[in-house]
N, C-alpha and C positions, 0 to 999 in steps of 0.2 A: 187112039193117039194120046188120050190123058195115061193111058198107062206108061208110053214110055217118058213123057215128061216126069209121071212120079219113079219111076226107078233111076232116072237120070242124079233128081235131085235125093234119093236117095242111096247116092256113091260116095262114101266119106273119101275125104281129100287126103289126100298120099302123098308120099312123096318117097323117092327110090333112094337108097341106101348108099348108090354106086355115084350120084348126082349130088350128095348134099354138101361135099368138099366143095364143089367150082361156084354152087348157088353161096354157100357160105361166105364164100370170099368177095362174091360179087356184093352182097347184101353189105358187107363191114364196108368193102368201099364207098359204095353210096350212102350209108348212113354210118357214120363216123361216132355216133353216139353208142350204136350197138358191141355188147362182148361178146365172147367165148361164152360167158353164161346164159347170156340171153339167147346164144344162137345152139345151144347145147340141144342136140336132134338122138332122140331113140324111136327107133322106128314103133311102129304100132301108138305113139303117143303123139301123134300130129298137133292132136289138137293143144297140149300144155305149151309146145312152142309157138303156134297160133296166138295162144294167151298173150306170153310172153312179148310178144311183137307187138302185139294191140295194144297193150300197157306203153309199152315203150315207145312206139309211132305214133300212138292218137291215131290208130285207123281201124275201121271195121275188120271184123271177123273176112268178110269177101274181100277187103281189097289187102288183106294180108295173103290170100290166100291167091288172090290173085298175081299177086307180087311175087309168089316164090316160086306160080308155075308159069310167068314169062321172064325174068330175069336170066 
């Protein structure tokens, strides 16, 4: 059972290519302080958008991450 808990958390966080237009636009609505630059997504680089959100929100690494995969 510890095996699948450690491959679980070691699933980096993704996010789909096809999604990130409606997440976008959701995200500038709710937070009104966020740009085009801050929301600027290439795939395989999750994580410098991650950064960038965390700087910008005052929010952890998780609840950014959580934030982009329920919005």
């Amino acid at each position: 059972m510890d095996t699948v808990k450690t491959a679980a958390a070691a699933t980096p966080f993704a996010i789909a290519d096809n999604t990130w237009s409606a997440t976008k636009t959701k995200l500038k609505g709710k937070f009104t302080q966020l740009t085009d630059t801050d929301l600027h997504f290439v795939a395989g680089k999750e994580s410098e958008l991650v950064a960038r959100l965390q700087t910008k929100l005052h929010k952890s690494e998780a609840e950014v991450q959580k934030l982009i995969s329920t919005i």
